[in-house]
C-alpha positions as CSV (number, residue, x, y, z in Angstrom):
1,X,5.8,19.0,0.8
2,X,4.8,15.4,-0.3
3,X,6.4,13.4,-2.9
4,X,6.3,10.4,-4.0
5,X,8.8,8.2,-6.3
6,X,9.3,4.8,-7.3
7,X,12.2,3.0,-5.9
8,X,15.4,3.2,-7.7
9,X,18.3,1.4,-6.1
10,X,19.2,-1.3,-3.2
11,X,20.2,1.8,-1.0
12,X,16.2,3.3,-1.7
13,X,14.6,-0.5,-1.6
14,X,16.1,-0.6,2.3
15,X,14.5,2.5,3.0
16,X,11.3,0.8,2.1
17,X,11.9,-1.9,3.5
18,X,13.0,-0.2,6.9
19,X,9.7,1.8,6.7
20,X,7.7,-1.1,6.3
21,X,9.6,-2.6,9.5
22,X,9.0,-0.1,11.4
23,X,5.1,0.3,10.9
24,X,4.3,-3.5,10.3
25,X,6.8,-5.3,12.7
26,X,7.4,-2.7,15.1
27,X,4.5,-1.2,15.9
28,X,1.4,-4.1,14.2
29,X,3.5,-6.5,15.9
30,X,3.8,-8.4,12.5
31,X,6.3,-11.3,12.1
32,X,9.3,-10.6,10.1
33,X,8.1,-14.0,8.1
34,X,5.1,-12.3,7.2
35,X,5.9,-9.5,6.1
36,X,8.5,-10.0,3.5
37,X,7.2,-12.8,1.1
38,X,8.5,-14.3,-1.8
39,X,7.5,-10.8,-4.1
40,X,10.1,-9.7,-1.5
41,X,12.5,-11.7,-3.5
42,X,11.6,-11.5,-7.1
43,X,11.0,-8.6,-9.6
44,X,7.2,-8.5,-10.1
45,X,6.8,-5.5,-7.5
46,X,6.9,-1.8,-7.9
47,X,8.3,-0.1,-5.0
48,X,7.4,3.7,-3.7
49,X,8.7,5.7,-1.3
50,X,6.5,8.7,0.1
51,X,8.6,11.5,1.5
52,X,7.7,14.5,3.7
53,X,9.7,17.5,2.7
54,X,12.7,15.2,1.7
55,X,12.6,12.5,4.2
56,X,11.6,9.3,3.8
57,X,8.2,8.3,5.7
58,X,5.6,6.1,3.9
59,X,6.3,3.1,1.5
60,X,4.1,0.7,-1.2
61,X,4.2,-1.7,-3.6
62,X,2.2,-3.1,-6.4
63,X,2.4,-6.4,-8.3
64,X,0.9,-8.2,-11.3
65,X,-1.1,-11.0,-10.0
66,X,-3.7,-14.1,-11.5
67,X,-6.7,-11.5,-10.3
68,X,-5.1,-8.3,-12.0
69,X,-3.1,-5.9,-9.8
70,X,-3.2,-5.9,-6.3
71,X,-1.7,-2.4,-4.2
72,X,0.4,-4.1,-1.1
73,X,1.9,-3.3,2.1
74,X,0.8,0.5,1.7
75,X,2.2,2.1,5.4
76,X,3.3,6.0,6.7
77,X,5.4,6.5,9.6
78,X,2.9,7.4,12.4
79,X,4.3,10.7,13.1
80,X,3.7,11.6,9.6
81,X,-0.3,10.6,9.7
82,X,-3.1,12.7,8.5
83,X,-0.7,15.2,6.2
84,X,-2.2,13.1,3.2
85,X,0.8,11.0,2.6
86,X,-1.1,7.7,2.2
87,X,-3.4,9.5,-0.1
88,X,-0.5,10.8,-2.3
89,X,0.8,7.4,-2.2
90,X,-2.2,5.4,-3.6
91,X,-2.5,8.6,-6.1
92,X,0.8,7.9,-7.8
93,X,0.2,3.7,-7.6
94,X,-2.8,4.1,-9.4
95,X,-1.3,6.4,-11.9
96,X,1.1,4.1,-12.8
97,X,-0.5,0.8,-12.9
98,X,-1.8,-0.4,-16.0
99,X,-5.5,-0.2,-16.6
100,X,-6.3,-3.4,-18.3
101,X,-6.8,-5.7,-15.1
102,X,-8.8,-5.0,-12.3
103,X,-7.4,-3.2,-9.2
104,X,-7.6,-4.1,-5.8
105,X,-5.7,-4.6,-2.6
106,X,-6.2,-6.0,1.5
107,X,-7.1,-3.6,3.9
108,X,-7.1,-3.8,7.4
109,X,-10.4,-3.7,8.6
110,X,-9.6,-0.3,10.3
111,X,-8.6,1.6,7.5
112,X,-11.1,0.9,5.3
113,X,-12.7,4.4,5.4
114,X,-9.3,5.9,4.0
115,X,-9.6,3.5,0.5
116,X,-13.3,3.9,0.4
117,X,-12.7,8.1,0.2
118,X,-10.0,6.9,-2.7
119,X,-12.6,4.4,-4.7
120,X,-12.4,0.9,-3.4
121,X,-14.9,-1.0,-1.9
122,X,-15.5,-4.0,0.0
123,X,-15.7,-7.4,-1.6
124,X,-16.5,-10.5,0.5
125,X,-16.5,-11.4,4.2
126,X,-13.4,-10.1,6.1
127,X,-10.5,-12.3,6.6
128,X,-7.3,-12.7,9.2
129,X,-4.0,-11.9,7.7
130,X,-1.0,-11.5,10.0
131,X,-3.6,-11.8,13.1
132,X,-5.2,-8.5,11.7
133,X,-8.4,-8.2,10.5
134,X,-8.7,-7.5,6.8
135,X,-11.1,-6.7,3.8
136,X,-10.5,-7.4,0.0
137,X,-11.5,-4.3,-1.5
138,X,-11.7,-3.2,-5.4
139,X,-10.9,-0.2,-6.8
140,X,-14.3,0.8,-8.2
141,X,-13.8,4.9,-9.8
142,X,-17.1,5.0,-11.0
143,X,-18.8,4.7,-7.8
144,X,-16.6,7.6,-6.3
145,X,-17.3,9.8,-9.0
146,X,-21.9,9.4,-9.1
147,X,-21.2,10.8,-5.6
């Protein structure tokens, strides 16, 4: 069973944070600079954990920015993958961000299919973040739904 909750506590925020190590740094080979930025730091992010009957497994965060609100550092454990965790994830983000500013996020170029399926699409020519390939992609509801 699949739930997802926002981040309570220091002792939950590690557990995110520990997720997010293991999938970007560990296995993306992403630098530890990189992947905890100044948001890190400061209170303008909403953290999520995803867990898979009651443990811990997928993290992600969202943030307030100039552009409206962009979906961040969305991850699963890889043994978890394809039991719709990232899907459940993204479900309960955009159910609790505020729908007065647009939507969007940076997807790596190879999991663009997955957001597509969930309403974003592709903005602009792709771009190198962390030495991976990414896209800027806007959540766009409409288009999903004339479909």
């Amino acid at each position: 069973m699949i739930l997802i909750k926002r981040v309570q506590d220091g002792k939950e925020l590690a557990t995110h944070c520990a997720i997010r190590k293991v999938v970007f740094q560990d296995e993306q080979g992403v630098s530890e600079r990189e992947e905890y930025d100044k948001y890190d730091k400061s209170s303008q992010c909403r953290y999520y954990l995803a867990f898979w009957n009651e443990v811990p497994v997928g993290a992600a965060r969202w943030r307030k920015s100039r552009a409206g609100h962009k979906i961040e550092r969305i991850c699963v454990l890889p043994e978890y993958r394809g039991n719709g965790i990232g899907k459940a994830l993204i479900a309960k983000l955009l159910e609790d961000i505020p729908k007065n500013l647009q939507i969007y996020l940076g997807s790596q170029d190879q999991v663009v299919p997955f957001y597509e399926q969930l309403g974003f699409r592709v903005k602009g020519d792709a771009y190198w973040e962390a030495n991976i390939l990414h896209r800027f992609m806007k959540y766009k509801p409409e288009e999903v739904l004339k479909k």
